[in-house]
C-alpha positions as CSV (number, residue, x, y, z in Angstrom):
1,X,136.6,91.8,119.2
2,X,137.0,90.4,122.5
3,X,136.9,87.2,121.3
4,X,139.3,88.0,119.3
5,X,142.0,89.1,122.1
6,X,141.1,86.4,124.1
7,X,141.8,84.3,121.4
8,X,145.5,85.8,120.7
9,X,146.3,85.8,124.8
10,X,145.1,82.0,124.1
11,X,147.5,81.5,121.0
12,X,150.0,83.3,123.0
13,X,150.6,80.8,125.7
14,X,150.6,77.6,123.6
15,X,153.4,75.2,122.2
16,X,154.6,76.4,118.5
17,X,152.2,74.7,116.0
18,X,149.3,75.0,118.4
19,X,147.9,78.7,117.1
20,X,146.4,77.4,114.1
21,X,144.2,74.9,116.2
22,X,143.4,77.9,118.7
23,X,142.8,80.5,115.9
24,X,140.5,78.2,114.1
25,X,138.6,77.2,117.3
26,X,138.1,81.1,117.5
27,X,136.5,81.5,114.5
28,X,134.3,78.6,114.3
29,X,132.8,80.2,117.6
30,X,132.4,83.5,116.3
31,X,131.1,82.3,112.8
32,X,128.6,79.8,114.8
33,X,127.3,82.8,117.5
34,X,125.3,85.5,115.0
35,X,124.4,81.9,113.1
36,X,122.4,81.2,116.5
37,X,121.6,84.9,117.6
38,X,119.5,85.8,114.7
39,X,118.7,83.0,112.3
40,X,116.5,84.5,109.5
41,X,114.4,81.9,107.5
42,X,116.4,78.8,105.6
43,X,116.9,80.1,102.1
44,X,115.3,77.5,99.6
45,X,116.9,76.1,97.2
46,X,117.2,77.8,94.0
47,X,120.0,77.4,90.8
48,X,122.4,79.8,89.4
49,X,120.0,81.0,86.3
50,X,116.7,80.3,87.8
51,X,113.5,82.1,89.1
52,X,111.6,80.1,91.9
53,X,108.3,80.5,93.5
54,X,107.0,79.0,96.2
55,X,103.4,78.5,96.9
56,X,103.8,78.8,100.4
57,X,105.6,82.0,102.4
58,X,109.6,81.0,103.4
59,X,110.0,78.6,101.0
60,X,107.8,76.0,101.8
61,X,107.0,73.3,99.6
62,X,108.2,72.3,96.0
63,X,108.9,75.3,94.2
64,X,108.2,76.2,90.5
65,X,111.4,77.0,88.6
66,X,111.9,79.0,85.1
67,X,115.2,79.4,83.3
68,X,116.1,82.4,80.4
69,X,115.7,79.8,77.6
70,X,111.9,78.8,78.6
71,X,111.6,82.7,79.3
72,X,110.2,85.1,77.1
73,X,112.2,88.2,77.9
74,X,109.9,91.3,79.0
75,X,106.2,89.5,78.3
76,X,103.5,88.5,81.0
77,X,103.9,84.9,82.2
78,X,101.1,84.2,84.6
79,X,101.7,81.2,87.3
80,X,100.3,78.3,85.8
81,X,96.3,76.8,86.8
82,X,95.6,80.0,88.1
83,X,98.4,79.4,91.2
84,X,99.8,81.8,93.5
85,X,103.1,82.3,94.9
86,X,104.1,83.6,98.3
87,X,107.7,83.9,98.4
88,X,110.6,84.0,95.5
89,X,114.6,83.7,95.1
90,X,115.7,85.3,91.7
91,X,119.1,83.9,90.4
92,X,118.4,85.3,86.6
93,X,120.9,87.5,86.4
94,X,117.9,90.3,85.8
95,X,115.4,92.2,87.6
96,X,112.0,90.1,87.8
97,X,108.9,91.7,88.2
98,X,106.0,89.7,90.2
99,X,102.3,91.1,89.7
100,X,99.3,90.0,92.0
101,X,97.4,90.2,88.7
102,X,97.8,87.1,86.4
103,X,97.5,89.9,83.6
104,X,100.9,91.8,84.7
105,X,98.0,94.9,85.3
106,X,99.7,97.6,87.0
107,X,96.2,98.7,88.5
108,X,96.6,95.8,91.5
109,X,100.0,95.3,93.2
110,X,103.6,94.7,91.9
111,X,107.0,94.8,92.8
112,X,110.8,94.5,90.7
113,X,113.2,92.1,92.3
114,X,117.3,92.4,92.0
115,X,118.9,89.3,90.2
116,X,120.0,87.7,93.5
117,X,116.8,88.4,95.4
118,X,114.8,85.7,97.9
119,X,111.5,87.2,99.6
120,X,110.4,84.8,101.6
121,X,107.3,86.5,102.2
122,X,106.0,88.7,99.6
123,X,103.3,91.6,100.5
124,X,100.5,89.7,98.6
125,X,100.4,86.8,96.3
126,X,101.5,86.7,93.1
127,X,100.1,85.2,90.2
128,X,102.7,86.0,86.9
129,X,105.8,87.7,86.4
130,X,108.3,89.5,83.6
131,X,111.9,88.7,83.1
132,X,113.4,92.3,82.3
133,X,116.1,92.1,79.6
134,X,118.4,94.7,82.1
């Protein structure tokens, strides 16, 4: 908010025609300081429609993607040769669920995922997942 008044006071004393240039100035810094402050991890990149897992934790490497039409909805689809994934982004538009089984056995661990998800560490390593129809 400061930045903000300071910002006006700034706009305030300049010729007519000059505010847009300060105002824009302003916000570019404020936009550009939490940016700095607390970067999280670069997202990978992921398309609208796609599920994609990465071998490695925060996105690291090449990562496998699956669309709806290679999906089957609600069935087990284990990583292929016996891989595992450390971190996800789900763009589906459904819930995904990754097991650490390549079965989809509830017995070991598993977690559900929002449609606009990205874990760039999961607590274990997952080896298959289901698409969930909603």
């Amino acid at each position: 908010m400061a930045a903000l008044a300071t910002a006006a006071l700034a706009v305030a004393a300049q010729p007519v025609g000059a505010e847009t240039a300060a105002a824009e100035q302003a916000g570019a810094r404020q936009a550009a300081a939490p940016a700095r402050a607390g970067a999280g991890p670069e997202l990978g990149k992921c398309g609208t429609g796609e599920l994609c897992l990465w071998k490695q934790a925060r996105f690291k490497g090449k990562p496998r993607t699956y669309e709806l039409r290679g999906i089957d909805i609600e069935s087990c689809t284990p990583v292929p040769d016996g891989a595992a994934v450390e971190s996800a982004a789900n763009r589906t538009g459904r819930p995904v669920t990754l097991y650490q089984s390549e079965e989809c056995a509830e017995t070991a661990e598993f977690d559900t995922y929002p449609s606009g998800s990205w874990t760039p560490e999961l607590p274990y390593k997952a080896r298959a997942f289901k698409v969930w129809e909603h």
